[in-house]
C-alpha positions in Angstrom: 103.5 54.5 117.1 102.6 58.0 118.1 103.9 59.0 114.5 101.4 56.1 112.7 98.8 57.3 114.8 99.3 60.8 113.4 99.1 59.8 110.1 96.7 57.5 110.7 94.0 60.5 111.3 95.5 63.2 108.9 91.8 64.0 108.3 91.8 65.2 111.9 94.3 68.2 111.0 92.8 71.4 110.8 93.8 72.3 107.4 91.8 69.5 105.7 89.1 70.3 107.9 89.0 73.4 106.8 89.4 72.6 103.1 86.5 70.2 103.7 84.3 72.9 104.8 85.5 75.2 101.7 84.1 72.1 99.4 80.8 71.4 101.4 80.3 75.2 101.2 80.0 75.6 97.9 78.2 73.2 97.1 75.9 74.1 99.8 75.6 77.6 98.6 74.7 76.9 94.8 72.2 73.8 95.7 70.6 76.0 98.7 70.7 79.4 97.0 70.4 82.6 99.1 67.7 81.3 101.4 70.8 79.2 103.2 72.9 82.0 102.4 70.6 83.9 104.8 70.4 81.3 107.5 74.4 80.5 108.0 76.0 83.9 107.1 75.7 84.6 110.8 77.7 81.9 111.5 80.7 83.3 108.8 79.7 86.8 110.9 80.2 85.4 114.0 83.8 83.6 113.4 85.5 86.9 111.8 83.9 89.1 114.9 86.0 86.5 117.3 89.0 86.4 115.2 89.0 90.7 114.8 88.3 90.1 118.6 92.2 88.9 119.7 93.4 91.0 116.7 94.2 94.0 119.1 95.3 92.3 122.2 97.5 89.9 120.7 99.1 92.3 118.6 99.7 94.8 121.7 101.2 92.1 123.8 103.4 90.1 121.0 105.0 93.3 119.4 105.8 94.7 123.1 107.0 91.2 124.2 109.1 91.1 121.3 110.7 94.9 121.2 110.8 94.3 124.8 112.8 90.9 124.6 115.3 92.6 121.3 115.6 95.9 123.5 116.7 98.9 122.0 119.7 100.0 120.5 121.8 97.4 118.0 118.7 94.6 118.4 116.2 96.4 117.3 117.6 98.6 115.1 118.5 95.8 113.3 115.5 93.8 112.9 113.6 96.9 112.2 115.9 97.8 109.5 116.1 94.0 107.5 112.0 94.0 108.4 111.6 97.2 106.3 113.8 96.2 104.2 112.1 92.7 103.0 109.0 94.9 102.9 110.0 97.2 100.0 111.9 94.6 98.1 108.9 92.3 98.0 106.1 95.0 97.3 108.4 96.2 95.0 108.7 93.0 93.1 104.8 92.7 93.1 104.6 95.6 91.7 107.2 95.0 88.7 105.4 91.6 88.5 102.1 93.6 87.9 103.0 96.0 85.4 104.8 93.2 83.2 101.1 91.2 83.5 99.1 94.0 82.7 101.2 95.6 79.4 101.9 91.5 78.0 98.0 90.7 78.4 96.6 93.9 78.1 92.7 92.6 79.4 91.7 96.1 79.4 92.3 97.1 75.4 89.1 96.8 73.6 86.5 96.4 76.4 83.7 98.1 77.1 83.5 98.0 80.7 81.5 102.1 81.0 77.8 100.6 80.2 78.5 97.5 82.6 76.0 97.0 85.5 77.8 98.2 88.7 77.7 98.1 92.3 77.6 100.6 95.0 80.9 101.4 95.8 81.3 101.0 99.9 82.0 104.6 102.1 85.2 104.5 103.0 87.5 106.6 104.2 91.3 106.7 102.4 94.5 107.7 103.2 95.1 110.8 100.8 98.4 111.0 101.0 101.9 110.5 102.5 101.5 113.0 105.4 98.3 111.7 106.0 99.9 108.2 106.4 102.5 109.5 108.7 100.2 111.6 110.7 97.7 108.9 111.1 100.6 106.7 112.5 100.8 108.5 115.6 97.6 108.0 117.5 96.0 111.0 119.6 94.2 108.4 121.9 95.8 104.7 121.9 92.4 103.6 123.3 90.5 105.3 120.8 93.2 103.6 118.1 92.6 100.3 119.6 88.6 100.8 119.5 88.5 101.9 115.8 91.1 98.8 114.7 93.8 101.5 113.1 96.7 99.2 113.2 99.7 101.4 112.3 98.6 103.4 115.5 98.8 100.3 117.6 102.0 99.3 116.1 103.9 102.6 116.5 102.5 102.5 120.3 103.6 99.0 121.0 107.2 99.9 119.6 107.4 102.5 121.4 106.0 100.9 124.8 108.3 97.7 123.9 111.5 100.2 123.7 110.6 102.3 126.7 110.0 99.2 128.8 113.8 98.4 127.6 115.6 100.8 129.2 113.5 100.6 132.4 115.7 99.2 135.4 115.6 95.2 136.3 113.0 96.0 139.0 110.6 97.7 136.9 110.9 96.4 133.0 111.0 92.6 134.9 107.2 92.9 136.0 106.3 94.6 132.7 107.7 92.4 130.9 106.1 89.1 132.7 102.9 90.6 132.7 102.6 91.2 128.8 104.5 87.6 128.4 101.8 86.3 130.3 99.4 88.2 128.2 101.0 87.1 124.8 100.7 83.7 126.0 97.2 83.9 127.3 95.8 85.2 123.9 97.6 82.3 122.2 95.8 80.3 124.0 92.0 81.9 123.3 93.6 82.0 119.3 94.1 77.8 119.6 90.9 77.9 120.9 89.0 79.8 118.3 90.8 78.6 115.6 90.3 75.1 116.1 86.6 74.9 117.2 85.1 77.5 115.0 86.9 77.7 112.0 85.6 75.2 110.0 82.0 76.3 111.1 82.8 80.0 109.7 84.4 78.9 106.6 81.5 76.3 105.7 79.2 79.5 106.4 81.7 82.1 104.4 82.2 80.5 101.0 78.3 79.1 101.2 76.8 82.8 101.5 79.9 83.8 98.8 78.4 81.1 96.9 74.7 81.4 97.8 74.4 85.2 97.3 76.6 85.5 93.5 77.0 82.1 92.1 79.1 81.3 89.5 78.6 84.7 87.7 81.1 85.9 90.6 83.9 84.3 88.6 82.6 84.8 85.0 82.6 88.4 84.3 85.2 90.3 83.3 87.3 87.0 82.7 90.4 88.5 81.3 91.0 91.2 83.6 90.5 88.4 86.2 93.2 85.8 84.4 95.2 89.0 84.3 95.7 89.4 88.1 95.1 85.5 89.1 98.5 84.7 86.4 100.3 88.3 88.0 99.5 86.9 91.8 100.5 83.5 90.8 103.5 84.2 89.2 104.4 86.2 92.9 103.4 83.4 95.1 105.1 80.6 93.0 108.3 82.3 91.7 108.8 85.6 92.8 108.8 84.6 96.6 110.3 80.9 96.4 113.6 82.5 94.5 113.6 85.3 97.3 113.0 82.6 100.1 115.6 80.6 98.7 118.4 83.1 98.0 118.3 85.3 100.6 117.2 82.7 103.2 118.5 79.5 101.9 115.3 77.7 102.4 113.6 74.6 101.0 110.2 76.8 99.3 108.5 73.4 99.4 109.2 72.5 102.9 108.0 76.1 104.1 104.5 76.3 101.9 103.4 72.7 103.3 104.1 74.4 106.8 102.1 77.0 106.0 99.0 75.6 104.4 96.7 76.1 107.4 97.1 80.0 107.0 97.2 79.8 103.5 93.2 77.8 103.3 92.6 80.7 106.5 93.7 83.8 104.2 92.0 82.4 101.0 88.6 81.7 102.9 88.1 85.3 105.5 90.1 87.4 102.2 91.7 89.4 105.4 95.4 89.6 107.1 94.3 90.7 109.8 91.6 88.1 110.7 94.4 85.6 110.1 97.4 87.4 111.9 96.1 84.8 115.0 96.8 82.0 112.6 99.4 83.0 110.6 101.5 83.9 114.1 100.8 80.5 115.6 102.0 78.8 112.8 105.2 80.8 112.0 106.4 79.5 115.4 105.0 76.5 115.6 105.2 74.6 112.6 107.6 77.1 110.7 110.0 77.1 113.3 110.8 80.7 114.0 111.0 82.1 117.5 109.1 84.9 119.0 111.2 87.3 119.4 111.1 87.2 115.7 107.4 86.5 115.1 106.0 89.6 117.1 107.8 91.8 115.4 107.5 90.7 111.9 104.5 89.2 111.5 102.4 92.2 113.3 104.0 94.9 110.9 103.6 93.1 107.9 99.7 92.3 108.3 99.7 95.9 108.1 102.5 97.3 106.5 103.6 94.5 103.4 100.7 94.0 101.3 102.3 92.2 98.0 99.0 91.2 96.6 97.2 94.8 97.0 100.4 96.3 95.1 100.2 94.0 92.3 96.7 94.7 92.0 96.9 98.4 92.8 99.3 98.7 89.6 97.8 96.2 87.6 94.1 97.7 88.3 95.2 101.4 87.3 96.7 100.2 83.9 93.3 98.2 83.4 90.9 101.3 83.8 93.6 103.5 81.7 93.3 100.6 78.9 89.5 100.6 78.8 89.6 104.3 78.8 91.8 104.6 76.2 94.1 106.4 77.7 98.4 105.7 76.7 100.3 106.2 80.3 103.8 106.7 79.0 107.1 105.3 80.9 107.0 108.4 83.4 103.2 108.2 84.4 103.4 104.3 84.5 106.6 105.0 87.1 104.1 107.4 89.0 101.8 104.2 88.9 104.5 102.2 90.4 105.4 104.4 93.2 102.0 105.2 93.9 101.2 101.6 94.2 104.2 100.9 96.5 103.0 103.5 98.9 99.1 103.1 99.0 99.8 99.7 99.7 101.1 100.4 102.8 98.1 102.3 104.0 95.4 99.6 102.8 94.0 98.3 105.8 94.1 94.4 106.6 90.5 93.8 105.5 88.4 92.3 102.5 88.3 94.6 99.5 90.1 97.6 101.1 92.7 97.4 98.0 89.6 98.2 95.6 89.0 101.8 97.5 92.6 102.7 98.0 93.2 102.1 94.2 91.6 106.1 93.7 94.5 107.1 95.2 96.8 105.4 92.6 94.4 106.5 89.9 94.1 110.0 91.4 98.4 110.2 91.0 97.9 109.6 87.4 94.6 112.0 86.9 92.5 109.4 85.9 88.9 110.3 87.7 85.9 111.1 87.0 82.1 109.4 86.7 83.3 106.9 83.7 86.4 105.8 86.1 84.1 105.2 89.1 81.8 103.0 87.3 84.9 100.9 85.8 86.0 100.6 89.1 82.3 99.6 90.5 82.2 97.0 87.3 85.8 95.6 89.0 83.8 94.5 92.2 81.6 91.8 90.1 85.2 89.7 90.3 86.9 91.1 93.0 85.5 88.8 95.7 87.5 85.9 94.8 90.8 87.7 93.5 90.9 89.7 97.1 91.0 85.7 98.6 94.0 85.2 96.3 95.7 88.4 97.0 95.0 87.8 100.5 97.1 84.7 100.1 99.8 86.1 99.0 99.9 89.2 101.3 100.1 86.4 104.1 102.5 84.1 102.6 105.2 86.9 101.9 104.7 88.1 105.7 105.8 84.5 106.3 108.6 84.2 104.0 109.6 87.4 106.1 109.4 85.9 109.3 111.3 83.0 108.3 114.2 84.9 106.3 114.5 87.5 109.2 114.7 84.8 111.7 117.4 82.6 109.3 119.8 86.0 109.1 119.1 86.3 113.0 120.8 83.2 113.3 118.3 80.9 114.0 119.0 77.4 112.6 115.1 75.3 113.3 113.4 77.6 110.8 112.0 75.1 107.7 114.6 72.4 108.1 110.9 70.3 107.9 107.6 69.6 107.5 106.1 69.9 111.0 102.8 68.3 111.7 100.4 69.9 113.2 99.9 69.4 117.2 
């Protein structure tokens, strides 16, 4: 009975709420136009300020649970080393996925992108290179860190904490431990909270300013370049990560995307990891099957750290500007590309659009700058809104498949053995 009842109100469940308030949104947006673009956007403003809100506590509290709980030595070591691992492999593939797209289709041969009406590129700062990375990993202030939202910084801290509180004695690293349990468990709770009351508010308001503000024209211009990327991300999210979810986890791809569908509308709709970490953690244990101990360590890194779809378009975006300048990149300089890609991935931060500034420092590896490649670039933003939601997609669903083949090689035998419903 409790089953039929279920069923009986599937229209209840958050992830066709949510897809309802996608629909209603754009249609919303084109028939009211900008003045109701105007009048909700607050409303999209105010459900990614409350989302960003948990982001640093619940990060804090579930990687130094987690590290905590693994303690240091074998456990961690361990998990740290098949996290990286899954990490490269993946952002790798995107990457090889994203060179193969862009030299088969070739959107950028032929087009005259240099006279094309652009926008104001945003002022934002970029990691310039590797030792920058490394350097800005170690925070001179946590608090400062945590204030400014620089998530390797609050990572590395938490590890750390998480180990030190390890190898305290029972009497000490017991109260520590409780306390940021109790924590973890408290911003679980205010995620539930927000996620289920406001998010089909913000995502009505989201995709009606998206629609009210730019229209259709949003996903007209520059069409091949965008089929280009949309067949390169798809090709990731359908194959690429089902055959690595299926060999090296033995699990049912089908059975783990239809438990991960509410994160999956999330990441499309706020185009940000990081907004949907809150979601994407409290479904990995929840509907996915795969303990905390596991989640707070994996997911955490990888909103930061594993960034499939930004490498595939990293890649695939450098090739296109070299196309439409008519410039050959030979196997060496396209390698360059591919390393580049792999790397400034890891430093684009878990927000919309951050991929489209962090591409200079791809293009900047190769020597491909100057005025004409900053207005190609600022021509790449008409499109970019709705291929960020995509990529967004698939930088969440590969943290995911992490979580869940981590947590299968841990031993863990619940993890996608079925389609869970939601609570």
């Amino acid at each position: 009975m409790a089953v039929s009842n279920v069923r009986s109100r599937w229209y209840m469940q958050l992830h066709w709420r949510i897809a309802a308030a996608m629909l209603l949104g754009v249609i919303a947006g084109l028939v009211g136009g900008e003045p109701l673009a105007d009048s909700v956007g607050w409303l999209g403003t105010l459900f990614i300020k409350l989302l960003k809100m948990i982001i640093v506590p619940l990060v804090l509290t579930s990687i130094v649970t987690g590290v905590a709980s693994v303690g240091a030595g074998a456990g961690l070591g361990r998990l740290f080393g098949k996290t990286l691992g899954y990490y490269i492999l993946t952002s790798f593939l995107a990457v090889m996925v994203g060179l193969l797209m862009v030299n088969t289709i070739q959107p950028g041969v032929g087009a005259d992108l240099v006279s094309s009406e652009t926008e104001e590129m945003p002022d934002l700062t970029v990691i310039q290179s590797p030792v920058d990375l490394i350097l800005d990993i170690v925070p001179d202030n946590f608090f400062a860190a945590a204030a400014d939202t620089e998530m390797l910084a609050i990572i590395f801290f938490s590890i750390v904490l998480g180990i030190s509180i390890s190898t305290l004695k029972q009497n000490h690293r017991e109260p520590l431990l409780s306390f940021f349990e109790s924590g973890f468990a408290a911003m679980m709770k205010l995620t539930g909270g927000i996620i289920h009351i406001f998010a089909p508010i913000g995502v009505f308001a989201l995709i009606a300013k998206l629609m009210g503000t730019t229209g259709l024209g949003a996903f007209k211009a520059l069409g091949l370049y965008a089929l280009m990327l949309l067949c390169g991300l798809s090709l990731h999210l359908f194959i690429t990560l089902p055959l690595v979810l299926r060999f090296l986890g033995g699990i049912n791809p089908v059975t783990h995307f239809r438990n991960m569908v509410q994160p999956i509308v999330m990441a499309f709709s706020t185009s940000s990891s990081g907004a949907t970490l809150p979601v994407t953690i409290e479904t990995v244990e929840n509907k996915v099957g795969v303990s905390n101990r596991v989640t707070s360590f994996v997911l955490p890194m990888g909103a930061t750290v594993n960034m499939d779809g930004t490498a595939l378009y990293e890649c695939a975006g450098v090739l296109f500007i070299a196309q439409v300048m008519g410039v050959q990149l030979g196997f060496e300089q396209q390698l360059v590309v591919v390393f580049t890609a792999l790397l400034a991935s890891i430093g684009a931060a878990a927000v919309p659009s951050a991929g489209l500034v962090v591409i200079f420092i791809v293009l900047q590896a190769v020597n491909l700058t100057g005025p004409q490649v900053e207005l190609i670039v600022g021509a790449m933003l008409a499109v970019d809104r709705p291929l960020d939601m995509f990529r967004t997609v698939v930088n969440v669903f590969s943290d995911s498949c992490g979580a869940a083949i981590i947590a299968r090689s841990e031993g863990e035998t619940g993890v996608d053995v079925e389609v869970r419903n939601a609570a």
